[in-house]
C-alpha positions as a Markdown table, in Angstrom:
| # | Residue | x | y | z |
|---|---|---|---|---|
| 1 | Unk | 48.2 | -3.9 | 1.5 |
| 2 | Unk | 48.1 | -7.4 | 0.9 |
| 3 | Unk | 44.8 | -7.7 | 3.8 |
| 4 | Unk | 43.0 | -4.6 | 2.0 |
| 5 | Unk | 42.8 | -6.2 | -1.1 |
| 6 | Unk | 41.4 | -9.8 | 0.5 |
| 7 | Unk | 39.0 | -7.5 | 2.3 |
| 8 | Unk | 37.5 | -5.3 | -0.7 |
| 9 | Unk | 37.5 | -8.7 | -2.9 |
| 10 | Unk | 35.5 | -10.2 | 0.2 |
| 11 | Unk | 33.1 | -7.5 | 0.2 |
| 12 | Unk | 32.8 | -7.7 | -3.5 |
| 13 | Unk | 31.7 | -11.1 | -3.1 |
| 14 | Unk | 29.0 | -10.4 | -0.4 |
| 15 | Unk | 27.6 | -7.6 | -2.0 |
| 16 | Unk | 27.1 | -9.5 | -5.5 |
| 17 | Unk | 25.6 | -12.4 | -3.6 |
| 18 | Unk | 23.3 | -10.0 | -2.0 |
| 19 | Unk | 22.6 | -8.8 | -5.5 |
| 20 | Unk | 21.8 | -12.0 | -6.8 |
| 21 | Unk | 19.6 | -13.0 | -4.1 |
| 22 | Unk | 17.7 | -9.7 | -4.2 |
| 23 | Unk | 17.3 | -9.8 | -8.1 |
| 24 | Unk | 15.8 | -13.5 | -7.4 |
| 25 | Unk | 13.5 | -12.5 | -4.4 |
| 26 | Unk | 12.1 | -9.6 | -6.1 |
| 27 | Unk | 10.8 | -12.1 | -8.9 |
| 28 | Unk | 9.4 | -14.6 | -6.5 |
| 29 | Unk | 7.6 | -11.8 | -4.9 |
| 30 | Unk | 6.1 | -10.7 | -8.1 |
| 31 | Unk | 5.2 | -14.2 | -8.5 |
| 32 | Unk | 3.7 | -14.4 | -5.2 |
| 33 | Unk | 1.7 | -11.4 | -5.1 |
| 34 | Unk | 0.0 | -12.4 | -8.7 |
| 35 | Unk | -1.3 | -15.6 | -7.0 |
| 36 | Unk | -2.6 | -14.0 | -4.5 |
| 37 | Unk | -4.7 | -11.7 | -6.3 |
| 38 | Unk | -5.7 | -14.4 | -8.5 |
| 39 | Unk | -6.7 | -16.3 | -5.6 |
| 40 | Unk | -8.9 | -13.2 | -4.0 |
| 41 | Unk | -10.5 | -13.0 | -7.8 |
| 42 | Unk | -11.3 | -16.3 | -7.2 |
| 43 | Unk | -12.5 | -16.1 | -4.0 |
| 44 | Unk | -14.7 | -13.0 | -4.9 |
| 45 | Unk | -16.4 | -14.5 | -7.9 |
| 46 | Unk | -16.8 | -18.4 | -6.3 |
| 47 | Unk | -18.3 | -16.5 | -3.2 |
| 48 | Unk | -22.4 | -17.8 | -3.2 |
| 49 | Unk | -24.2 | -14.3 | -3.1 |
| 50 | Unk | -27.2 | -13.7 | -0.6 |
| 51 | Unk | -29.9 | -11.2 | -2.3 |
């Protein structure tokens, strides 16, 4: 019983640490994917037009 209880508190563990890491990675994703449009924006508008 004793074993069970180290096991589900281990698992526990892992999983919030998974949590955490996801909650953080999903930010810096965000973050990511706004500089990269901002950088195509950028990239776009500097762009010298040929008529």
């Amino acid at each position: 019983m004793r074993s069970l209880l180290y096991i589900i508190a281990v698992i526990l563990i892992i999983g919030w640490a998974i949590g955490v890491f996801a909650y953080s990675a999903v930010g810096l994703i965000h973050a990511l994917l706004v500089i990269a449009i901002i950088a195509l924006l950028l990239g776009v508008i500097r762009r010298p037009t040929a008529i």
